[in-house]
C-alpha positions as CSV (number, residue, x, y, z in Angstrom):
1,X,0.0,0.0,0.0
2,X,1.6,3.4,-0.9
3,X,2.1,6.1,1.3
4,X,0.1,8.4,-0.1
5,X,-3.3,6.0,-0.4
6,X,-2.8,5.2,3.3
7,X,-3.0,9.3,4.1
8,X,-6.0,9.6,1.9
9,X,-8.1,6.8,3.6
10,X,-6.8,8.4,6.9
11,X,-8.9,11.7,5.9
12,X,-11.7,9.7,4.6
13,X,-12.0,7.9,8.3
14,X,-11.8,11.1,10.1
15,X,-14.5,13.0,7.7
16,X,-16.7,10.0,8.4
17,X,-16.6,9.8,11.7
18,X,-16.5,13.6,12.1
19,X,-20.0,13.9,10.5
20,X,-21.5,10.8,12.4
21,X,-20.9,13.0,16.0
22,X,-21.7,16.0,14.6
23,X,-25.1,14.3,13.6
24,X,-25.2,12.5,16.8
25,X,-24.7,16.1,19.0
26,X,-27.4,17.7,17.0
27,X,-29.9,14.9,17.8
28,X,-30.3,13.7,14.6
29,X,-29.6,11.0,12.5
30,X,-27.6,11.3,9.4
31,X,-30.5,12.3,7.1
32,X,-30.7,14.7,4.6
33,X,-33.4,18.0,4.8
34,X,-35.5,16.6,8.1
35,X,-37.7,19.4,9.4
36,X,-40.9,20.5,11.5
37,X,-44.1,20.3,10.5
38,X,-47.0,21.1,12.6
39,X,-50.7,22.8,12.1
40,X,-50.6,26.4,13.7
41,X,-53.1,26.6,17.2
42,X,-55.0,29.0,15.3
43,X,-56.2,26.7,13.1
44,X,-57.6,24.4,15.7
45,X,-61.0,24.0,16.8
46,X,-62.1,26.8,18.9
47,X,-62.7,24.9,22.1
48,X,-58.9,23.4,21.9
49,X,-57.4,26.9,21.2
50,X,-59.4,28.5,24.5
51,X,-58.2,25.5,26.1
52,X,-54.3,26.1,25.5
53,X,-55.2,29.8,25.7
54,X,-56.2,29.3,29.7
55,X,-53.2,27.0,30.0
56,X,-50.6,29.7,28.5
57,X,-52.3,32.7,30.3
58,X,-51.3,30.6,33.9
59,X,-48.1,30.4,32.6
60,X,-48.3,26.2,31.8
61,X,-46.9,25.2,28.5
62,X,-46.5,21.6,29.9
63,X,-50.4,22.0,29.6
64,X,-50.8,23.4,26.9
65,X,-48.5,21.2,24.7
66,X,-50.5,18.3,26.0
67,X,-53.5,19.8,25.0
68,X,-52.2,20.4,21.4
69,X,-51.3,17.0,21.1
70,X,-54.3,15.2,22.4
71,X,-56.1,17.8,19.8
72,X,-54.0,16.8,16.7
73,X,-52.1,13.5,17.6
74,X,-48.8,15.1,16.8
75,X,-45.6,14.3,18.5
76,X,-43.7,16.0,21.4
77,X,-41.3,18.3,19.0
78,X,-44.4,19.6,16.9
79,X,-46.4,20.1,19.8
80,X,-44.4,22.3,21.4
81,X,-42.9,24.2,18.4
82,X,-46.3,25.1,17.8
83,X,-47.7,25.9,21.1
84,X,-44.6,28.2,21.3
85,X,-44.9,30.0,18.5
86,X,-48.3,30.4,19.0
87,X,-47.0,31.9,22.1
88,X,-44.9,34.0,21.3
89,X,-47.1,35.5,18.0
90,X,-49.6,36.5,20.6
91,X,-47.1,38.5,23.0
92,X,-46.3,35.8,25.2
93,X,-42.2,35.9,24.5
94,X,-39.9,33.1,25.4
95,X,-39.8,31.7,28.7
């Protein structure tokens, strides 16, 4: 093996493993264009929104996240994404 192929697969190993943690630390996988989807709290039923609404005003976002997810099913990242910016559209900030 020459000298020179050896210091080439060298890099190769360190890129590779390089990515894998910095995927790893980020709390993904190694995927390509992953994102968050959710439906915005304003486009929930009206009960459900007044719901999250008395839940945000008492300063509970644990509540209201469960609310929003027991209202659309969606997971744990969504549901909070969502209920935070919904949040922080209507003046609440970030806490």
């Amino acid at each position: 093996m020459s000298p020179l192929f050896k210091v080439v697969l060298l890099v190769a190993v360190v890129v590779a493993v390089w990515f894998v943690v910095r995927a790893v630390r980020a709390g993904s996988g190694p995927s390509l264009g992953s994102h968050v989807s959710f439906m915005p709290v304003e486009e929930l039923p009206e009960r459900a929104r007044q719901a999250i609404d008395v839940q945000l005003a008492q300063d509970q976002l644990i509540g209201a996240v469960k609310l929003y997810r027991e209202a659309t099913g969606a997971g744990l990242k969504e549901s909070k994404t969502a209920v935070e910016t919904y949040r922080w559209k209507h003046g609440g900030g970030a806490r």
